[in-house]
C-alpha positions as CSV (number, residue, x, y, z in Angstrom):
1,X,0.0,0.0,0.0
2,X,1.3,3.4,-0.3
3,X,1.1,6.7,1.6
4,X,-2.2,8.0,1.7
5,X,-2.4,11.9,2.7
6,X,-5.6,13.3,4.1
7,X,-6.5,16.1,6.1
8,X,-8.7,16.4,9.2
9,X,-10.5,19.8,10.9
10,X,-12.1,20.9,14.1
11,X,-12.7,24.4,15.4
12,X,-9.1,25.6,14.6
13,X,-7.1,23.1,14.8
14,X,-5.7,21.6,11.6
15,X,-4.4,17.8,11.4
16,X,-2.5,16.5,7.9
17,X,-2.0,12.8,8.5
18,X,0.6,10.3,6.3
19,X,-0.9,6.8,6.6
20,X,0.9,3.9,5.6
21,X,1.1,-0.7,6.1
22,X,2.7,-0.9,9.5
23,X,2.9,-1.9,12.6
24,X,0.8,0.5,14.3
25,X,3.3,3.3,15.2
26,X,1.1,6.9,15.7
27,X,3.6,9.4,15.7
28,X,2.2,13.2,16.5
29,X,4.1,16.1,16.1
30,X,7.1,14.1,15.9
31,X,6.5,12.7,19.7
32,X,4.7,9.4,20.4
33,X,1.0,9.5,20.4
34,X,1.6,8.6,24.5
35,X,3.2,11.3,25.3
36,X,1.5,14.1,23.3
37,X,-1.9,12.5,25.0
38,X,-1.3,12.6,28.2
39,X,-5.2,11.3,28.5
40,X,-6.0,7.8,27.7
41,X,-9.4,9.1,26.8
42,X,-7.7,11.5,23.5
43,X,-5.7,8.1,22.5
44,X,-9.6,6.0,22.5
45,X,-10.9,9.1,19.9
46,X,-7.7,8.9,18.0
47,X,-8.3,4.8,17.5
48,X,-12.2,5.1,17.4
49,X,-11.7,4.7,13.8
50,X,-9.3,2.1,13.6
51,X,-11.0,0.1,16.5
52,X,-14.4,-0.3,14.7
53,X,-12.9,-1.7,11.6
54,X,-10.8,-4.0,13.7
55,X,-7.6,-2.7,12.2
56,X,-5.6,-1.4,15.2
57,X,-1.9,-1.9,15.0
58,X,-2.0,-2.4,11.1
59,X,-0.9,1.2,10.1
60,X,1.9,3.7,10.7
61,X,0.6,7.1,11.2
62,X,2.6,10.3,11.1
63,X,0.5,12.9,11.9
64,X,1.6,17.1,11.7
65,X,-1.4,18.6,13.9
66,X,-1.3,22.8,14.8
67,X,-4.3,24.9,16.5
68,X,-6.5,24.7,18.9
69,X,-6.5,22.2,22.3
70,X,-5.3,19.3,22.4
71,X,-9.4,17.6,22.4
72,X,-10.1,19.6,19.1
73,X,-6.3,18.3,18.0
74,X,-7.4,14.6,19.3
75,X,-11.0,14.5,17.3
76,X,-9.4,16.7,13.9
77,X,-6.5,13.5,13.8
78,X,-9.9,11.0,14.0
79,X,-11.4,13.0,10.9
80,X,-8.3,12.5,9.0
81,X,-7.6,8.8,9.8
82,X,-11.6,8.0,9.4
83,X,-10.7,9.9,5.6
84,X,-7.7,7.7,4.8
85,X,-9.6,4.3,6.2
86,X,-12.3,5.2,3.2
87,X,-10.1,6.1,0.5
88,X,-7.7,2.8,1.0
89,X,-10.9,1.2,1.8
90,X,-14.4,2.2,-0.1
91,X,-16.5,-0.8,1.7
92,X,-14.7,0.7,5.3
93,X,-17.3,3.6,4.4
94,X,-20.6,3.0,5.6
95,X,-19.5,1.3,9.3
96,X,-17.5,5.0,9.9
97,X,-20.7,6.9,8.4
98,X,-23.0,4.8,10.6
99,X,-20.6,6.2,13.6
100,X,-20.5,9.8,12.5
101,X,-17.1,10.1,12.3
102,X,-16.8,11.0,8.6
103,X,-19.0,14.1,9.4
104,X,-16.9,17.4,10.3
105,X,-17.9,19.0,13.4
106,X,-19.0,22.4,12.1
107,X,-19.4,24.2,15.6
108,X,-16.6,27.1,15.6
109,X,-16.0,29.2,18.7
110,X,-18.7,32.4,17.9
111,X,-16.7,36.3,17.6
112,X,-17.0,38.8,20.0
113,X,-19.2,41.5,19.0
114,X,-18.7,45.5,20.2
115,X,-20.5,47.0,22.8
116,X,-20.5,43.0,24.6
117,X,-18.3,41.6,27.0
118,X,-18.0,38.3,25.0
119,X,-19.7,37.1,22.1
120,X,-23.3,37.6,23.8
121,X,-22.5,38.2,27.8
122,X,-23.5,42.0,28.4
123,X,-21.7,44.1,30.9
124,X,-23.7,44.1,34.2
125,X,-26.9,46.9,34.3
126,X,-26.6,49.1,36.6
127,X,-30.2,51.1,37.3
128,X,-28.5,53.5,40.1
């Protein structure tokens, strides 16, 4: 098999993942996928993917991830990996679509507007 580049988004945080045969190496930001995570619950979202299809430990993973928090970071790197699984793989496609993990999260953080204190939070009334 050879490398297969995709991309993965949430909020503002940008993953670009190079997916190749291997033996199940996850390599983030040049640091191992245990030490960037330092929550076992972040490594689970990473494999979600992998773990339905019963493929854990069969891929190398080199992931380059920037923006946001490291939970945006952890579900953009899912997109990504759900997007390679599907183009190595077309019948992969509907057990990742039945799980929602092909779908991009589109909720973004909302801008701060003048005249507020955030993006809807007034400044407190004061009648006297």
């Amino acid at each position: 098999m050879a490398i297969t580049n995709t991309s993965g988004r949430r909020k503002t945080s940008v993953a670009r993942i190079y997916m190749q045969a291997g033996q199940g190496n996850i390599t983030i930001n040049d640091r191992d996928m245990k030490s960037y995570f330092s929550n076992e619950l972040l490594e689970n979202v990473v494999n979600q993917p992998l773990a339905i299809l019963e493929q854990v430990g069969q891929y190398d993973i080199k992931v380059n991830v920037r923006g946001g928090g490291i939970s945006a970071q952890a579900e953009a790197i899912r997109l990504a990996i759900t997007k390679a699984l599907v183009s190595d793989n077309e019948e992969s496609r509907p057990a990742l679509k039945k799980e929602g993990f092909l779908t991009r999260d589109p909720r973004m953080v909302e801008r701060k507007k003048f005249g507020k204190r955030k993006a809807r939070r007034s400044f407190q009334f004061s009648k006297r």
